[in-house]
N, C-alpha and C positions, 0 to 999 in steps of 0.2 A: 022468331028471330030469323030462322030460315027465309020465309018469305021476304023480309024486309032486306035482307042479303040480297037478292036473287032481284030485287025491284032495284038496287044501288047497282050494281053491277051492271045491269041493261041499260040505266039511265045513262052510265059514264061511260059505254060502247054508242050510243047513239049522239052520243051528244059530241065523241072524235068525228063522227062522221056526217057529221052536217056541212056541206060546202054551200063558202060565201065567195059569189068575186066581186072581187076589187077590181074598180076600173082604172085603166094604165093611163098615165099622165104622160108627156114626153119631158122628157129629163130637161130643166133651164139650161142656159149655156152661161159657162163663166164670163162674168165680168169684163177679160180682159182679153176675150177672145173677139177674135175680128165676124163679122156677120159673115153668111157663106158668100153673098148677095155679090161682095166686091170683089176684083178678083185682088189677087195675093201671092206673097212671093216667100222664096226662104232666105233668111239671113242668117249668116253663122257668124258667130261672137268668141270672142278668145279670155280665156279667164286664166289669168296666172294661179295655181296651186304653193303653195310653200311647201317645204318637207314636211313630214312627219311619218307618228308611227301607227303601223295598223292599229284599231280598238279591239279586232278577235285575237290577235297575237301580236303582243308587243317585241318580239323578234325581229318582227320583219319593219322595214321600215322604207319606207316609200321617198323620193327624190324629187325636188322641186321640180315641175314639169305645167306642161298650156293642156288647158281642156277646150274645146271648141264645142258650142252648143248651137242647132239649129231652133229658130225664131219665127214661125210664121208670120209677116206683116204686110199691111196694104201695099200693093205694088208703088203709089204715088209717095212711100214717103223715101228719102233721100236715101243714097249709099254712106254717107259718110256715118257709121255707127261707130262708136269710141269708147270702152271702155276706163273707167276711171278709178284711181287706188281707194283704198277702201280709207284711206289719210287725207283724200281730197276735200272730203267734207266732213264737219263735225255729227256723230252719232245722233241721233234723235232724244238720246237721255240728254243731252247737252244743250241749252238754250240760252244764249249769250242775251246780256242787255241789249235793249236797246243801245246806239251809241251816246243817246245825250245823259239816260241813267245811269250807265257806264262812266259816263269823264264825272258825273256827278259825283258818285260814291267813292272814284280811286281820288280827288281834291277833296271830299269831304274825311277822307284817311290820310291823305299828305298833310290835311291841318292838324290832324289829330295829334299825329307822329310828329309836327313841327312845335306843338305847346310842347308834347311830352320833351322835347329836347332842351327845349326854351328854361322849362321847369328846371330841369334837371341841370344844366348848364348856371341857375342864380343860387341849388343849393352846393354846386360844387365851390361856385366864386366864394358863396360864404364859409364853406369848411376854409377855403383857403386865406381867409382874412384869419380866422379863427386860429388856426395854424401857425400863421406867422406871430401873432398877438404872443401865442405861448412859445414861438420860438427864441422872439425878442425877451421878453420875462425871462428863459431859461435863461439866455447868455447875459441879463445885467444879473442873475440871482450867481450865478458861477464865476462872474469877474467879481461880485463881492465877496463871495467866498475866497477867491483867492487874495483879495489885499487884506480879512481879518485872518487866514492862516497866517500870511507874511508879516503882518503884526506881531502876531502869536508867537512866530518863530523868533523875531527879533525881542521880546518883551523875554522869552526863554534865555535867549543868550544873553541877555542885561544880566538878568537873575545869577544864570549861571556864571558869570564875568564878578558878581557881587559877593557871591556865596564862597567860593574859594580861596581867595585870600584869606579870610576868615576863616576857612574849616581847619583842623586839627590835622596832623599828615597821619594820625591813627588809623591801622586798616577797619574799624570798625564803621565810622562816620561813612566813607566813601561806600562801604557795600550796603549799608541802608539807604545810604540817598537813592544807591542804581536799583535797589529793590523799589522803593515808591516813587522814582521817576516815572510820568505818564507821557506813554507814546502818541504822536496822531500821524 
């Protein structure tokens, strides 16, 4: 066991100590950076800040203020650099129709919404026939009712015009009549 220790041990010191080199590349250059080749100038750019509050302590809280950043760019391109609100143009998640797909979809939703109105507009007309139909029925069923009451009432006082002459002037007759007379 010993030996086999002592063989693992040396293999994993020799084997730190092996050096390899790697040959050095020169680093590419960013995309957006200008060649050294032209010459070049600096532009400095103004960027409006809004308020806010620090993210290591929300204490403290910072006042809307302009940052200016320097730009290295080809000397030949113009001075006139302009920054623009960040409201100027729509976000990149945002991708408006075209405009003739657009006028397509918001008419093919004004027809939509114009049946739905249409519809709803011929079942209102008929609630409203419908309505009237049992308004009219109520008022002929309540003006007959009222000329068999006024019947009723005159066919009463006949009776009661017939009945007295004839009754007896005993208090007996008159307190049973008022007992089973029927009110309406």
């Amino acid at each position: 066991m010993r030996p086999t220790l002592l063989m693992l041990a040396s293999l994993s010191f020799t084997g730190c100590t092996v050096q390899t080199t790697v040959p050095k590349r020169p680093l590419p250059e960013p995309a957006n950076s200008v060649p050294r080749t032209q010459p070049t100038k600096l532009v400095e750019t103004r960027y409006e800040i809004r308020e806010y509050r620090d993210a290591a302590n929300p204490a403290i809280r910072h006042e809307a203020h302009s940052i200016y950043r320097k730009t290295r760019v080809p000397a030949n391109v113009s001075e006139a650099f302009t920054t623009a609100s960040r409201t100027t143009f729509p976000p990149v998640s945002v991708t408006p129709l075209p405009p003739s797909e657009e006028l397509a979809a918001e008419i093919m939703t004004q027809r939509k919404v114009t049946a739905e109105l249409l519809a709803l507009q011929g079942a209102l007309a008929d609630a409203e026939k419908m309505m009237k139909t049992q308004y009219s029925g109520l008022v002929r069923q309540s003006a007959e009712t009222f000329k068999v009451r006024e019947q009723l009432e005159s066919e009463r006082n006949r009776l009661k015009s017939l009945a007295e002459p004839e009754a007896s002037p005993a208090l007996g007759t008159s307190a049973a009549t008022a007992a089973t007379e029927v009110k309406w």
